[in-house]
VOTIGU-5842 format. One record per residue (C-alpha): y, x, z; residue in three letters. Coordinates in steps of 0.5 Angstrom, whole numbers, padded with zeros to 4 digits, always signed. Example, Ala and Ser with C-alpha at 12.3 -4.5 7.8 and 13.67 -1.06 7.14 Angstrom:
VOTIGU-5842
-0009+0025+0016ALA-0002+0027+0014SER
This chain:
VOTIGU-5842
+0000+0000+0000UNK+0007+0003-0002UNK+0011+0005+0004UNK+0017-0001+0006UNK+0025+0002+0005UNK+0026+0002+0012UNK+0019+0006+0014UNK+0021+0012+0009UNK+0028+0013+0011UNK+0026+0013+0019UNK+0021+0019+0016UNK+0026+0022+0013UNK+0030+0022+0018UNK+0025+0024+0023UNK+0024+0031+0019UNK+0031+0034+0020UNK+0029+0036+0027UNK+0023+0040+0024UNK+0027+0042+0017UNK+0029+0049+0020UNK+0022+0050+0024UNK+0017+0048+0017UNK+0023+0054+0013UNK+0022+0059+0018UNK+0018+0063+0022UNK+0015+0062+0030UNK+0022+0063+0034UNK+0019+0069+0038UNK+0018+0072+0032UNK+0025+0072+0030UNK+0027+0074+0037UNK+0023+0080+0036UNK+0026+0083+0030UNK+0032+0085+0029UNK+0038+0086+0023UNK+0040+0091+0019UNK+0041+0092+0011UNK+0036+0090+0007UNK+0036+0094+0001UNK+0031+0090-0006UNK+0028+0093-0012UNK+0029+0088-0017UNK+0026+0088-0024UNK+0030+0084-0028UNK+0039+0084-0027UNK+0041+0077-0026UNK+0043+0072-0032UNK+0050+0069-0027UNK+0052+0066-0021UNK+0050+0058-0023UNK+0044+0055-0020UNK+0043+0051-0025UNK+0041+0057-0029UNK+0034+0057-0026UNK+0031+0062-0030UNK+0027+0067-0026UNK+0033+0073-0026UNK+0037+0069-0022UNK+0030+0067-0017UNK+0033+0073-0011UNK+0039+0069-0011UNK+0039+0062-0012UNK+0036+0061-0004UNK+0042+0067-0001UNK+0048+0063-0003UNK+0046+0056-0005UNK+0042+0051+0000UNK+0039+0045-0004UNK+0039+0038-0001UNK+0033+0038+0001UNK+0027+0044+0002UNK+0020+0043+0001UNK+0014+0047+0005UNK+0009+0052+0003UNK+0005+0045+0002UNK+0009+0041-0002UNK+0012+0036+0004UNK+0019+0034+0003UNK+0024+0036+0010UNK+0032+0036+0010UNK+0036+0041+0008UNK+0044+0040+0007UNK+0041+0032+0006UNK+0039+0030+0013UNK+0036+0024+0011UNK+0036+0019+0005UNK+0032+0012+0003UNK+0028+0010-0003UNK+0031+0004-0005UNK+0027-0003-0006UNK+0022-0002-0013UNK+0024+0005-0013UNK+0030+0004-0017UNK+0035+0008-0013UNK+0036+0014-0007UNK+0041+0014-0002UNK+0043+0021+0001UNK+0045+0022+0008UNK+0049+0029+0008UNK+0050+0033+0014UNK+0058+0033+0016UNK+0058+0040+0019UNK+0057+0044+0012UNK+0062+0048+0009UNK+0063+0052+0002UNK+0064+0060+0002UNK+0071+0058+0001UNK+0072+0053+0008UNK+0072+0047+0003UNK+0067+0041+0006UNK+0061+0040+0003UNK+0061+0032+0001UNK+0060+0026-0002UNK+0064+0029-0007UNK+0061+0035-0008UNK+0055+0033-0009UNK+0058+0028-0015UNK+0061+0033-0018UNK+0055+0037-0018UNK+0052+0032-0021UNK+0056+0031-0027UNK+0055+0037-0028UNK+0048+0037-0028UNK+0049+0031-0033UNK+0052+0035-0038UNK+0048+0038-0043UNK+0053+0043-0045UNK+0053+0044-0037UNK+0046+0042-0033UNK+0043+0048-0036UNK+0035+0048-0033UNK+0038+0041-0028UNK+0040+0036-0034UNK+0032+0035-0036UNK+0031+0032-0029UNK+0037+0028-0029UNK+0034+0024-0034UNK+0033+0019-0029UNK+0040+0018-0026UNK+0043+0012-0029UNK+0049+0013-0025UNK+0052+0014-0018UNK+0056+0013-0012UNK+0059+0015-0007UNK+0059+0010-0002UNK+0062+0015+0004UNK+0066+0021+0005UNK+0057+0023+0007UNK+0054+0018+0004UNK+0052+0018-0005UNK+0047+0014-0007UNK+0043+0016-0014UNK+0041+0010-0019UNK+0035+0010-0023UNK+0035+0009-0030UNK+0028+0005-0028UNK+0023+0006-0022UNK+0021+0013-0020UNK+0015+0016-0017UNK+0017+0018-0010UNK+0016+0025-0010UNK+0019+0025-0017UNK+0025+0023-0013UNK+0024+0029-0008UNK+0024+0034-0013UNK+0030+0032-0016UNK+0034+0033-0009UNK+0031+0039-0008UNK+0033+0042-0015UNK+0040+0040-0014UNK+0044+0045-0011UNK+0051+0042-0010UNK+0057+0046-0012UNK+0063+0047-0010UNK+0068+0043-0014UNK+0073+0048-0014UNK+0069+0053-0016UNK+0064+0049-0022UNK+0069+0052-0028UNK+0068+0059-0025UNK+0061+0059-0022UNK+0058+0063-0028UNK+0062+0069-0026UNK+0064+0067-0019UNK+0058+0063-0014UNK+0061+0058-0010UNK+0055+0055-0004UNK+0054+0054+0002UNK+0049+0059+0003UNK+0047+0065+0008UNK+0050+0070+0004UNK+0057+0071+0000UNK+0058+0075-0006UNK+0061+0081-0003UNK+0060+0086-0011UNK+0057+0085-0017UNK+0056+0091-0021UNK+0053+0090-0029UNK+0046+0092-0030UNK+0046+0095-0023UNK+0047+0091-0016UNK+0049+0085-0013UNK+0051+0086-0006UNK+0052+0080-0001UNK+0053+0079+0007UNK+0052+0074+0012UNK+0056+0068+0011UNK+0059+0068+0020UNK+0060+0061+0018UNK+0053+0059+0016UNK+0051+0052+0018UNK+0044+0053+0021UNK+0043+0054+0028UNK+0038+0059+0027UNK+0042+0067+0026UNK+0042+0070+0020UNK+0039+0076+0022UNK+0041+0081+0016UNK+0048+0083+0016UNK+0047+0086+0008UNK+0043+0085+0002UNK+0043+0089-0004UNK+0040+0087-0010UNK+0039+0094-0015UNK+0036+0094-0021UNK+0030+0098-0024UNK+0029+0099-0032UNK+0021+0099-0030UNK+0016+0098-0024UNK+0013+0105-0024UNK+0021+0107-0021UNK+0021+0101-0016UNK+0015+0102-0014UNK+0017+0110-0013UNK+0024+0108-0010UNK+0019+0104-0005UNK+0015+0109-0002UNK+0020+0115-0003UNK+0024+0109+0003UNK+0030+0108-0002UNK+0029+0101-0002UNK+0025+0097+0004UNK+0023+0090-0002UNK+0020+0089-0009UNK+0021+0083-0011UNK+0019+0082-0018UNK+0014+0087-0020UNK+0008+0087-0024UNK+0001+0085-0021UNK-0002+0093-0022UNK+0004+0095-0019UNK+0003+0091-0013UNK-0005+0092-0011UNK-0004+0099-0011UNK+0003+0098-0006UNK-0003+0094-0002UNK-0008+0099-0002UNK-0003+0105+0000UNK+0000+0100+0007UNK+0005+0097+0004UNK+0005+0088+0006UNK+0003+0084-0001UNK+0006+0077+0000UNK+0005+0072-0006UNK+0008+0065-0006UNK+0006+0058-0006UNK+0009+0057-0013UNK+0005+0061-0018UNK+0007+0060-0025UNK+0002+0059-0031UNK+0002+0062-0037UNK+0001+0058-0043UNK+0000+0060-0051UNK+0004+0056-0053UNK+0004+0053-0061UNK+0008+0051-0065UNK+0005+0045-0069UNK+0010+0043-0074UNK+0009+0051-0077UNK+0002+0054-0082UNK-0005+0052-0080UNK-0002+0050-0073UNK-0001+0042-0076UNK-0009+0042-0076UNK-0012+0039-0070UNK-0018+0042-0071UNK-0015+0049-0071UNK-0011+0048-0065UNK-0017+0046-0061UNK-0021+0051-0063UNK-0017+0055-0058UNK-0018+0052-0052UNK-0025+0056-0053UNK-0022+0062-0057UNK-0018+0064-0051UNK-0022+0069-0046UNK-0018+0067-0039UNK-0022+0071-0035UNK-0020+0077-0040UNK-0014+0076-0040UNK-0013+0075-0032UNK-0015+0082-0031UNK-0012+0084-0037UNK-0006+0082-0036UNK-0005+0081-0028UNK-0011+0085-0026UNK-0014+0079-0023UNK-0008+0076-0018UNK-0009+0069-0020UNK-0013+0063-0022UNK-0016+0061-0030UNK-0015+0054-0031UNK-0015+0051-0037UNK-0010+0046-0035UNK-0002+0047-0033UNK-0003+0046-0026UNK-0003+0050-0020UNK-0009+0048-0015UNK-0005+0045-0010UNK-0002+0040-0015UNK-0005+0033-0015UNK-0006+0032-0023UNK-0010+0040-0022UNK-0019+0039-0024UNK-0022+0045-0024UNK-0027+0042-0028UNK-0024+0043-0035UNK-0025+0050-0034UNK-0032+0050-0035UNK-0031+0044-0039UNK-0026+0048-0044UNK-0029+0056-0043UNK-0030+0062-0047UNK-0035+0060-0052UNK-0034+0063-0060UNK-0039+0059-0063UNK-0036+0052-0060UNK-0029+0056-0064UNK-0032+0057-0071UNK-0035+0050-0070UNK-0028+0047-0069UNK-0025+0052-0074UNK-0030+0049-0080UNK-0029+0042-0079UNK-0021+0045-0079UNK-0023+0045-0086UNK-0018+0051-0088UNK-0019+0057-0091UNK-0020+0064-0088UNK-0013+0066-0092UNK-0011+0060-0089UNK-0012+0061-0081UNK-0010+0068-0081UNK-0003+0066-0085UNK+0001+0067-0079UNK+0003+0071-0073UNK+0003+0072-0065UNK+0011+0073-0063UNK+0011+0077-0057UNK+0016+0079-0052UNK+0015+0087-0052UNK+0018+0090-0047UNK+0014+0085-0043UNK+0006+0089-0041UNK+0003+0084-0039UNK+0005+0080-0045UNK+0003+0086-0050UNK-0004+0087-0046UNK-0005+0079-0046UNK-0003+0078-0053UNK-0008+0084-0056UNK-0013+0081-0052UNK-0013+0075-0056UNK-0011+0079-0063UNK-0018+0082-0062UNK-0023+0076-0060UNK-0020+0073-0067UNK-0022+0078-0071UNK-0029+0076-0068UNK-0028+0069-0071UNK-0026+0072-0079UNK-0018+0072-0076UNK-0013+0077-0078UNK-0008+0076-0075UNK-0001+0081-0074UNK+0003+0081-0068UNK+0011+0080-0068UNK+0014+0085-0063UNK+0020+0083-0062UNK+0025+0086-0055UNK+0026+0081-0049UNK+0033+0078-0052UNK+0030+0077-0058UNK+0023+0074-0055UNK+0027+0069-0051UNK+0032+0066-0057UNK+0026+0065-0062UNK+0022+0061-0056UNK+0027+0058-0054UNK+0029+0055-0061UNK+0022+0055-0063UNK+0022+0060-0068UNK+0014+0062-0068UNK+0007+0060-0070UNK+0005+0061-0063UNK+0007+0066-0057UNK+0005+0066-0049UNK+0010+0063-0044UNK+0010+0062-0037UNK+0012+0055-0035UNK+0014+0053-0027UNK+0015+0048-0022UNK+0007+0046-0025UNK+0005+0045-0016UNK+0010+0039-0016UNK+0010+0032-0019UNK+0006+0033-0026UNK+0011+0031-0030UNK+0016+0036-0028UNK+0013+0041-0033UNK+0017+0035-0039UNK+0022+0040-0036UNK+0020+0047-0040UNK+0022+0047-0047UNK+0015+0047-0050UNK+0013+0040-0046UNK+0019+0036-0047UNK+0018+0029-0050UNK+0025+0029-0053UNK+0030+0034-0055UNK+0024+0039-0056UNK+0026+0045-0059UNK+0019+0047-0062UNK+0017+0041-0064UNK+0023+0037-0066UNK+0025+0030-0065UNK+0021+0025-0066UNK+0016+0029-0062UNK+0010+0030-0066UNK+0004+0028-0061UNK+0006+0020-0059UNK-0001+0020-0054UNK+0002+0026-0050UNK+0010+0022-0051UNK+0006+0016-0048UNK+0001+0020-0042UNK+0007+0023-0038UNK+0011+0016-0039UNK+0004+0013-0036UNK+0005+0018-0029UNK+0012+0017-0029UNK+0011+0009-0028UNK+0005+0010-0023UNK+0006+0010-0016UNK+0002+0011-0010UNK-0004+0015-0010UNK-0010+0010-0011UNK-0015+0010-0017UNK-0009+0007-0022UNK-0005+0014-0021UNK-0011+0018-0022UNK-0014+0015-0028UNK-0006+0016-0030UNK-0007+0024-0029UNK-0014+0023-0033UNK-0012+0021-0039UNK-0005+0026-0039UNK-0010+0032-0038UNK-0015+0028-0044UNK-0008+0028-0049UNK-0006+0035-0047UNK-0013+0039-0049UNK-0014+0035-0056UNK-0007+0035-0057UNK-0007+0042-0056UNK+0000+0044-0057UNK+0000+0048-0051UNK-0006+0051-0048UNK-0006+0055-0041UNK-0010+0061-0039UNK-0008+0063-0031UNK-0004+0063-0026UNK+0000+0068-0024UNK+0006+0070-0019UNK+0013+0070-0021UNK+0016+0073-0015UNK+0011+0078-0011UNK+0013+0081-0006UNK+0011+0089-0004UNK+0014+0090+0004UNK+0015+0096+0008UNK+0011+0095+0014UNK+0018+0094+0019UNK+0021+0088+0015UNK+0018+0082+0018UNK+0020+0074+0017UNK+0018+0074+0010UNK+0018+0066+0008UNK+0014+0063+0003UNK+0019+0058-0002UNK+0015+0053-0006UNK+0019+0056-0013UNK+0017+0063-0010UNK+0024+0066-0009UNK+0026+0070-0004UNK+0030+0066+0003UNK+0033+0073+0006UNK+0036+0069+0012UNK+0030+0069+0015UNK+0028+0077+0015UNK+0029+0082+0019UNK+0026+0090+0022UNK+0021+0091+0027UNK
């Protein structure tokens, strides 16, 4: 039975008490450690200073100098953040947020109501919603109903956890600073920018009026950016940095193996061969679905990842509730069930092999990954070339869908199911690679299925069935592992590592021992 309005607000409000014991560590731990200057190796330098960038370079930053207005835990439960509490309107068709009245911005300026919508206008923007416009698609309107309270209209009724993973993706913005917020960030974070120095380091120090309760242990952070992990890694153990956030999977186990802490996150990321179906011998049904069974995923997550992760034939991490570890056997290695599919392709050998693999090459993994895959075709008569390209290039083609096929990781796939609408290549509208109108209708149909199924009975899970069954035989996208975005290798005196949902770093809860 679906949960009354008034039940699910006093849970809501229940929660804030817990909010801060569920993000942090054990109080007796916290007291144990002490501040400082925490120095971290990044492997990438951030794109800007907009949280609505939520790309993976932007990851060490995101959770320093913005709060969403609600968190969830390392086991999905939704809890207060800057939303102390908020209340499903009747059949779903609205939320009403209630926000805390003692927050303020980096700049003194109170975050408000009126932050938060501003926030939100932009986030409707499709020039400027960045990685939140997708999510906002089902934000009919809004209001501010007082200088604490907004309320969020629904273009029709949305799943609960639907509704919370749009709340804990919105970080407001201060509305004086959304014009600048690129170059210039404007939260109510732990942190405050103190330098930034192009392609080198990001500097930031505590927030003295930061609103949670909790002290922020460290005084400093500095972000310094690596060209490559075999120089973090050496600027790690020669103790010129105390965290890697980012690195390599290789880079990480043999860090581990030498002493140092290894910590991965709740919220792995799965990588994907993408196919851009509208191009070459892809248009094929047949010939897509052959590569269900032409991709060797335990090859590829030892290759790739030196088997820090999970294969999975689906693009879901375990904990989600659509995952079924069943299409990984189902859907296996096997080169025989591959050229039985690619003969009922009805293509020529000249056919199937006129096309290449886009790969990113400053990316190992990728190159690795993708040269495993251009190897086991060749056992099935496949000659195929790969297409080399540097990062700036890779990711303009991706994101354009300028490729036949390439590999690419997708996020958010441990929270509601359809979230994974919101990567470029799983878009049922607007979709860069395939176009509009999307070309597979069943799948358009599938994730609308979900987002009008509520509750968690047998109606939900047939829903989450059929989009599996749409995805293997549309085959426009198929998955091979999990891996993590945001390891994190420690020195043994840094205590108070926090584990987030999207794998970002919370460095307001890290301290020395």
């Amino acid at each position: 039975m679906k949960p009354t309005v008034a039940r699910r607000t006093v849970l809501a409000a229940s929660l804030a008490v817990a909010a801060t014991t569920l993000a942090l560590p054990g109080s007796a731990l916290a007291q144990a450690l002490k501040g400082g200057r925490l120095r971290v190796a990044i492997l990438a330098d951030i794109v800007n200073f907009d949280p609505a960038q939520f790309s993976s370079q932007n990851f060490p930053l995101i959770k320093s100098l913005y709060d969403s207005l609600i968190e969830y835990t390392p086991e999905g439960q939704a809890v207060p953040s800057l939303a102390s509490a908020w209340t499903v309107g009747a059949g779903n068709n609205s939320v009403t947020v209630n926000l805390r009245r003692d927050v303020t911005f980096h700049s003194g300026a109170v975050m408000n109501a009126e932050a938060v919508s501003a926030t939100l206008k932009k986030a409707a923007d499709p020039k400027l919603g960045k990685n939140l416009f997708a999510t906002m698609a089902v934000v009919k309107d809004w209001t501010v109903v007082d200088p604490f309270t907004i309320r969020l209209n629904f273009t029709q009724p949305v799943p609960d956890k639907q509704i919370t993973d749009l709340l804990q993706f919105v970080s407001p913005i201060d509305p004086a600073g959304i014009d600048t917020v690129e170059t210039k960030p404007a939260g109510t974070g732990a942190f405050m920018l103190a330098e930034r120095v192009l392609g080198q380091r990001v500097r930031m120090v505590a927030n003295p009026k930061y609103w949670r309760a909790e002290k922020t242990l460290l005084s400093e952070v500095v972000l310094t950016f690596f060209s490559d992990n075999d120089a973090a890694s050496a600027a790690l153990e020669s103790g010129a940095v105390d965290m890697i956030y980012g690195g390599d999977s290789r880079s990480a186990l043999r860090l581990r193996q030498a002493g140092y802490q290894l910590i991965q996150g709740p919220g792995p990321l799965v990588q994907v061969f993408r196919i851009n179906t509208t191009q070459g011998p892809f248009r094929n049904e047949k010939f897509r679905q052959a590569f269900t069974y032409l991709l060797d995923r335990r090859a590829i997550l030892q290759v790739g990842y030196a088997g820090l992760g999970e294969i999975t034939a689906l693009p879901w991490a375990p904990a989600s509730p659509a995952a079924d570890k069943s299409y990984d056997s189902k859907y296996a290695f096997d080169l025989d069930k591959a050229r039985a599919l690619l003969k009922e392709s009805g293509l020529s050998q000249a056919e199937m092999s006129n096309w290449k693999i886009l790969v990113d090459g400053s990316n190992q993994s990728s190159m690795a990954i993708t040269q495993v895959v251009q190897s086991t075709l060749v056992k099935v008569g496949l000659n195929v070339e790969l297409d080399v390209m540097g990062t700036p290039e890779f990711t303009t083609a991706l994101l354009a869908g300028k490729f036949f096929a390439l590999f690419g990781g997708i996020g958010n796939i441990q929270k509601f199911p359809t979230r994974v609408a919101t990567n470029s290549i799983y878009r049922t509208a607007k979709n860069p690679v395939l176009g509009d109108p999307h070309p597979h209708p069943a799948y358009v149909a599938a994730i609308a299925r979900i987002e009008k199924t509520f509750g968690t009975g047998a109606e939900v899970k047939a829903a989450y069935d059929n989009l599996n069954k749409v995805l293997v035989e549309s085959a426009f996208a198929i998955p091979t592992n999990t891996y993590d975005i945001g390891l994190i290798v420690a020195a043994k005196n840094v205590g108070g590592i926090t584990r987030e949902i999207d794998n970002m770093p919370v460095f307001r809860t890290i301290g020395f021992r």
